[in-house]
C-alpha positions in Angstrom: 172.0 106.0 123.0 173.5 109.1 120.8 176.9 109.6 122.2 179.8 112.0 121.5 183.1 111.2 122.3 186.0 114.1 122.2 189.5 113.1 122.3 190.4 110.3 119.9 193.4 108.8 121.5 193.6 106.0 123.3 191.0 105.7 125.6 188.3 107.8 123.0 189.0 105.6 120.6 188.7 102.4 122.4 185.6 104.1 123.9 184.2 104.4 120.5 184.7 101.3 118.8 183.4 99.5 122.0 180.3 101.6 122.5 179.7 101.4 118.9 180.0 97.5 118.8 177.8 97.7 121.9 174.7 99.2 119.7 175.1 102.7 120.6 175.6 105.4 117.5 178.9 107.3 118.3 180.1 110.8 117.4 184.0 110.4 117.4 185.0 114.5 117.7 188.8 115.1 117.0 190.7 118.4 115.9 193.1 116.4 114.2 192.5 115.9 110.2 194.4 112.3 109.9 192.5 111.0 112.5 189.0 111.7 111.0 190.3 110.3 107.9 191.8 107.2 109.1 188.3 106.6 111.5 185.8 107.1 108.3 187.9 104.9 106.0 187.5 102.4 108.8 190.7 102.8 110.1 192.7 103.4 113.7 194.4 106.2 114.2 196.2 103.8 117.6 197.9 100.3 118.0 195.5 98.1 120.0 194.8 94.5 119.8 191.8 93.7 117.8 191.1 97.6 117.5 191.4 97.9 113.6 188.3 95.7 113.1 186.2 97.3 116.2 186.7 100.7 114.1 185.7 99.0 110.9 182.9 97.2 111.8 181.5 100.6 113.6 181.7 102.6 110.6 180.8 100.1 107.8 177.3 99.5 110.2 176.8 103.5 110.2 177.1 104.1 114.2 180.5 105.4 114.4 181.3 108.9 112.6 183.6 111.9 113.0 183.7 115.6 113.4 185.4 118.8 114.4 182.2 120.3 115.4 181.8 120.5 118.7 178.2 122.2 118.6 176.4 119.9 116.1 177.9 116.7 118.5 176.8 117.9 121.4 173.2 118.7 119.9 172.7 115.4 118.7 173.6 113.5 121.6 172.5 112.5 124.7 175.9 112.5 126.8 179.2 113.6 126.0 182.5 111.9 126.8 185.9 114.1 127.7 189.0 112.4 126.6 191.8 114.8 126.0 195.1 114.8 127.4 196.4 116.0 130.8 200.0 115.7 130.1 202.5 116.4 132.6 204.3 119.9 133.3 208.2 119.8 133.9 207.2 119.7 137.8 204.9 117.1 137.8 201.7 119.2 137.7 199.2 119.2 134.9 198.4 120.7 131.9 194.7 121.5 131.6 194.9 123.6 128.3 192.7 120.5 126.5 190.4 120.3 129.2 189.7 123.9 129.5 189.7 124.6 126.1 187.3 121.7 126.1 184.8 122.6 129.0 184.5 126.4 127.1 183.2 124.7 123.9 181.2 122.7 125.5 179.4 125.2 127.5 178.5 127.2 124.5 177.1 124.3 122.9 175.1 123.4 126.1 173.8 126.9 126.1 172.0 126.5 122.9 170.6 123.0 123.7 167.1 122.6 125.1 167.2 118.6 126.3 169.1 117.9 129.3 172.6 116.3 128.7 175.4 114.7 130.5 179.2 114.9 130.3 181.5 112.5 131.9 185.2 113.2 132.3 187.5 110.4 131.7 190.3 112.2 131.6 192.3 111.6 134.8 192.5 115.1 136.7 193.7 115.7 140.4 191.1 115.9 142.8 189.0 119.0 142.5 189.3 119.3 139.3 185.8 118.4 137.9 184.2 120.9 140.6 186.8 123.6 140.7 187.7 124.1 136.6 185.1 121.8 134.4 182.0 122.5 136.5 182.5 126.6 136.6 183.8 127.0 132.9 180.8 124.4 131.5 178.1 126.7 133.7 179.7 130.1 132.6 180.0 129.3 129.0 176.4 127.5 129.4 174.4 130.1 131.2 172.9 127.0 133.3 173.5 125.0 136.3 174.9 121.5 136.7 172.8 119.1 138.0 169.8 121.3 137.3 169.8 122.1 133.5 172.7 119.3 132.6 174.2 116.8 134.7 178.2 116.1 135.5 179.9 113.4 136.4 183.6 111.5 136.2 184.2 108.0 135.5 187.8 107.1 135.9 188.9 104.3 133.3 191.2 101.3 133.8 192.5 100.4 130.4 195.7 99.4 129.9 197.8 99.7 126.7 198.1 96.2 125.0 194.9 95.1 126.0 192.2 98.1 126.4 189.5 96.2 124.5 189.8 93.4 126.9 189.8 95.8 129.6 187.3 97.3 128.7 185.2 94.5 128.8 186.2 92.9 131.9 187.0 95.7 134.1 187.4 95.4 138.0 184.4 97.4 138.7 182.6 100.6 137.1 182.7 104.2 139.3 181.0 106.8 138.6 181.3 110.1 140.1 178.2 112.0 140.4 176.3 114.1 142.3 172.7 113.3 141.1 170.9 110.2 140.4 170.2 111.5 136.7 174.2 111.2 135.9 174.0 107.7 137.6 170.9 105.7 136.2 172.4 107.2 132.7 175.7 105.5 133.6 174.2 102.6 134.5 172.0 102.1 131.3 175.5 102.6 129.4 177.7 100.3 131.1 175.6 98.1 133.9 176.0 95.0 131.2 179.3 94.8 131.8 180.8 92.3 134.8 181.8 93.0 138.2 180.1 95.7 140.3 178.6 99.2 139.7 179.4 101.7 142.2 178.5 105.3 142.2 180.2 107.6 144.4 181.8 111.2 144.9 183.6 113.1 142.0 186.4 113.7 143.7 186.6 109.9 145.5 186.4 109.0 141.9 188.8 111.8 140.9 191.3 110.0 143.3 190.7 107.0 142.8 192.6 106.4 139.7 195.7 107.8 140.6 194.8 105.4 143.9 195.6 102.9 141.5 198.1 103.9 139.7 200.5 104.5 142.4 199.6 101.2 143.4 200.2 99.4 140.6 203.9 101.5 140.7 204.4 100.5 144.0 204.1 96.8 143.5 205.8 96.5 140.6 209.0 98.3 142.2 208.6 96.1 145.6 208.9 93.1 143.2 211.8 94.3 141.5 213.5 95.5 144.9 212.7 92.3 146.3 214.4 90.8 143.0 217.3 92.2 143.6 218.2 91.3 147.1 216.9 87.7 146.2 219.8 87.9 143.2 222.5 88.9 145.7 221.5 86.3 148.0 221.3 83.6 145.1 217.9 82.8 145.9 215.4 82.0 143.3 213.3 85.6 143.4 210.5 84.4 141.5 210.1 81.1 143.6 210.2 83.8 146.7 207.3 86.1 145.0 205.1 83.4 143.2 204.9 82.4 147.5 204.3 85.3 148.7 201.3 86.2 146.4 199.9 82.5 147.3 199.1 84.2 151.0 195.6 85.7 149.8 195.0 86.5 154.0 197.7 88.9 154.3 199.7 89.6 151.6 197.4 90.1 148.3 194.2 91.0 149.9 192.4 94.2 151.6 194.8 93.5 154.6 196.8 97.1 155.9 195.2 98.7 153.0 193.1 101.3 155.1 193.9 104.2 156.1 195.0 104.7 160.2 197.9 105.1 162.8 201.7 104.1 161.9 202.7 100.2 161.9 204.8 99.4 165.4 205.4 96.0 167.2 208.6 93.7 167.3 208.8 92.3 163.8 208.1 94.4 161.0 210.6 97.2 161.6 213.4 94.7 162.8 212.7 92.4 159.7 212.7 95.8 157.5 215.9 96.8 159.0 217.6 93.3 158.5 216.5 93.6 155.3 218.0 97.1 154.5 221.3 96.2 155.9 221.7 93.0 153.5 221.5 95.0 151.0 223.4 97.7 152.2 226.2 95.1 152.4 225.4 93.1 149.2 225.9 96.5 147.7 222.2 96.5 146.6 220.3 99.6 146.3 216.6 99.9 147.3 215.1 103.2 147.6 211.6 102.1 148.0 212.2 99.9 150.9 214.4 102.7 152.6 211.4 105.2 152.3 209.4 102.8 154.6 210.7 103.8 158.2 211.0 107.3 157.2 207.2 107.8 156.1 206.1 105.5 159.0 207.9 108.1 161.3 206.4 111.1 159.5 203.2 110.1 159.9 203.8 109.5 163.5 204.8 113.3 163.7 201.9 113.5 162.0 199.4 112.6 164.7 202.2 114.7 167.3 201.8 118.3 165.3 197.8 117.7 164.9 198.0 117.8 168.8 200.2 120.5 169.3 198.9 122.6 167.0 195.4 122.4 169.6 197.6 124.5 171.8 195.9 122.1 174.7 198.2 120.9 177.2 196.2 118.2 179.6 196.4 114.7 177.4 194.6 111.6 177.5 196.2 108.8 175.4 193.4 106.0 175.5 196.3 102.8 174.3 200.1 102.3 174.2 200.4 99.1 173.1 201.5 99.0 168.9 198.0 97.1 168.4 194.8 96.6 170.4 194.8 93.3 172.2 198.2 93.4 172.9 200.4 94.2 175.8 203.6 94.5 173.1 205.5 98.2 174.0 208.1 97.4 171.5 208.6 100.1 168.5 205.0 101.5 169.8 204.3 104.3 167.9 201.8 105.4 170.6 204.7 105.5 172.9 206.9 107.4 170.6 204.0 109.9 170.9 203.8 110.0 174.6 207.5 110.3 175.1 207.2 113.7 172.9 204.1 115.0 174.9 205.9 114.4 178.4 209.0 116.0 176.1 207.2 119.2 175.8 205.9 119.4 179.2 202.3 118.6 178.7 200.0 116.5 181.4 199.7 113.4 180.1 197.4 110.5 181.1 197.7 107.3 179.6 194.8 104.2 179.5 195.6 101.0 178.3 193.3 97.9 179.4 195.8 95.4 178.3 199.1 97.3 179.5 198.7 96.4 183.7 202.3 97.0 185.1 201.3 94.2 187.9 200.8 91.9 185.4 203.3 92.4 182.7 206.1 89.4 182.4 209.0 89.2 180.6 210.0 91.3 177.4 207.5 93.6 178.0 208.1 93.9 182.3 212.0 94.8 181.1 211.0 97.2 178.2 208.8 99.4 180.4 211.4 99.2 183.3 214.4 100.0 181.8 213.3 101.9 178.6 210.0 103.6 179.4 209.9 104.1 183.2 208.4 107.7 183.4 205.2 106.4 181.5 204.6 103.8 183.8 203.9 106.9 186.5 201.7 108.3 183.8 199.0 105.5 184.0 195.6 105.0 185.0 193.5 102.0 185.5 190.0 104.4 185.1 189.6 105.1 181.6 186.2 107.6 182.9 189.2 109.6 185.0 191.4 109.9 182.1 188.3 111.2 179.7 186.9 113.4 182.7 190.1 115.2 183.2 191.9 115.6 179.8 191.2 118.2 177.0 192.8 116.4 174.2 191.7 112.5 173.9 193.5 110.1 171.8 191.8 106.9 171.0 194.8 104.6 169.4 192.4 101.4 170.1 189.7 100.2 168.6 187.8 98.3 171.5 183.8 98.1 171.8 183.5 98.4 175.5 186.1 101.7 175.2 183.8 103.0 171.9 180.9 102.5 173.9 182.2 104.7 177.0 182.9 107.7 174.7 180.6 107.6 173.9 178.3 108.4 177.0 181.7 110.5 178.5 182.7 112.7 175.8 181.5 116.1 176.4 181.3 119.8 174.3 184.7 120.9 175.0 186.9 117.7 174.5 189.0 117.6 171.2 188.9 113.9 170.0 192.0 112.6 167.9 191.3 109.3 166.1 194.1 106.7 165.2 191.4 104.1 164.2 188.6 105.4 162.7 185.8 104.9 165.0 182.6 103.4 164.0 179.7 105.9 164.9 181.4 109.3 165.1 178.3 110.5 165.1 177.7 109.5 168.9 180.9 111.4 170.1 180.5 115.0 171.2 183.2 117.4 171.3 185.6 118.6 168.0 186.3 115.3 166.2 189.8 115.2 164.0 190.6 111.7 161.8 194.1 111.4 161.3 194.0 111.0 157.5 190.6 111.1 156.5 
């Protein structure tokens, strides 16, 4: 294909050596003078691994060349690739000068082109951005409609410094962000060779998706160090500890707690947390990271409470209690947390838990409910149709198929449905359905 890249830093340039060793003839468009030089004397205007003879080889076969003319690219190309900057304002927020400036030049180009054409942002942009900035400024400056008269789309890329060309080539998957099939069998005929899957999606789940990442990969490389430093203060060998942990493919590198849902409860991980934070409270070791855990789990608790409240309902039904289905475990519950705030503000609460039976509860859990929790226990039903007939509100905190199934005969037009575990077949439910997160 005839593509135009514009931005020649890091990712445009890797962009255009690959696509150029790939067979493809490539339009490198850059404002900057030294750039265009270095590129047509074969050069790299960036540091990268194996880039200086990608660049050379491009230009010596004739597919890779360079302009400042936005018009004359975008004429003699099929699709266009946007890969300016987005730095970062003093308050964290983007700059979308480049990407403005960008979409205005490339509208007026559009709007003298007759063949359809596609651009695909690169750059990484909040979500939104594609559909509220780069969408109305291409179609204004254009005179023509996306995804009638040119297509849009955003393809997030995950190239790392150091190694982009091998990135590029093994990368984890290809996204692509579009809203017509046009953007997406295009995609495909560019970059389906490459390995692991091709999946098309929303702009703005793709939009999201590479900051998804990137807090991610953030977030595990300061557990590692956090964990590295209690290990140190302990004397225990922290690499032994992590090289272990990452063996556990089940649970601990794998897709396990990685959706979406309801706050994490039960007897272990907030007591193993909290032994954890007061080691290193008194080895002297600071770890902000883990000490933001039991704070956001509890936010997101009063979360769930204020997206109730806010209904202005007051007659409750809580369908689950215990911190998991199939359990009868009360301990560090957050669905009890929420029913003690409920019965707190005086609303009629009715609470449904098949695996919670106060005649059969033993042990731990008997004591917990009798000496900690004893008002909830009056709260209780063993008819889970009552609870649903009676109550305006309806929690469902457990993800059981018999339970499922009932809603979805019971629910009824006026009922407002909360859901802390993202219920197959929403579709089925009637009534005003809220997702937690999602």
């Amino acid at each position: 294909m005839n593509i135009s890249i514009f931005g020649l830093g890091d990712v445009g340039t890797v962009s255009l050596g690959c696509l150029a060793r790939d067979g493809h003839r490539v339009i490198g468009v850059d404002l900057d003078p030294t750039k265009q030089a270095l590129i047509r004397a074969g050069k790299t205007p960036i540091i990268e691994a194996d880039m200086q003879e990608l660049i050379a080889h491009g230009v010596k076969s004739g597919r890779i060349e360079v302009t400042d003319d936005a018009v004359d690219a975008v004429h003699r190309t099929d699709l266009s690739f946007m890969c300016v900057g987005t730095p970062a304002r003093p308050n964290g927020s983007q700059d979308l000068a480049a990407i403005e400036r960008l979409s205005t030049q490339l509208g007026d180009a559009l709007k003298t082109k007759h063949d359809h054409h596609l651009v695909v942002i690169r750059s990484t942009v909040f979500p939104g951005t594609v559909e509220g900035v780069i969408q109305p400024l291409l179609e204004t400056h254009a005179g023509k409609r996306a995804g009638v008269d040119f297509s849009l789309c955003f393809q997030p890329e995950f190239l790392r410094e150091g190694s982009s060309i091998r990135d590029y080539d093994h990368p984890p998957y290809t996204v692509v962000g579009a809203e017509s099939e046009y953007a997406v069998d295009i995609m495909r005929e560019v970059f389906g060779h490459l390995p692991g899957s091709f999946i098309s999606t929303s702009i703005r789940t793709a939009e999201m998706l590479k900051y998804t990442c990137n807090m991610f990969h953030t977030l595990k490389v300061t557990f590692a160090n956090e964990v590295g430093r209690l290990c140190q203060a302990s004397g225990v060998n922290s690499h032994e500890v992590m090289d272990l942990a990452c063996r556990d493919t089940h649970l601990n590198i794998s897709t396990a707690y990685l959706r979406p849902g309801f706050a994490f409860g039960g007897s272990c991980l907030s007591k193993d947390l909290q032994a954890m934070l007061y080691m290193a409270k008194s080895s002297d070791v600071v770890a902000p990271m883990l000490a933001g855990i039991l704070p956001s789990n509890q936010l997101h608790i009063e979360h769930a409470i204020d997206m109730v409240l806010a209904t202005g309902k007051k007659t409750i039904g809580m369908i689950g209690l215990s911190f998991k289905s199939g359990t009868d475990d009360l301990r560090e519950s957050p669905l009890v947390v929420m029913a003690e705030r409920f019965i707190g503000k005086g609303l009629n609460l009715c609470i449904y838990d098949p695996e919670v039976n106060l005649s059969r509860l033993v042990g731990v859990n008997k004591r917990f409910i009798e000496e900690s929790i004893p008002h909830i226990a009056s709260l209780m039903t063993e008819s889970c149709e009552d609870l649903v007939e009676g109550a305006e509100v309806i929690i469902v905190g457990l993800n059981d198929k018999a339970l499922l199934d009932m809603l979805y005969q019971k629910t009824r037009e006026q009922h407002l449905i909360l859901d802390l575990v993202k219920i197959p077949h929403r579709e089925k439910l009637r009534g005003q359905y809220q997702g937690l997160c999602w």
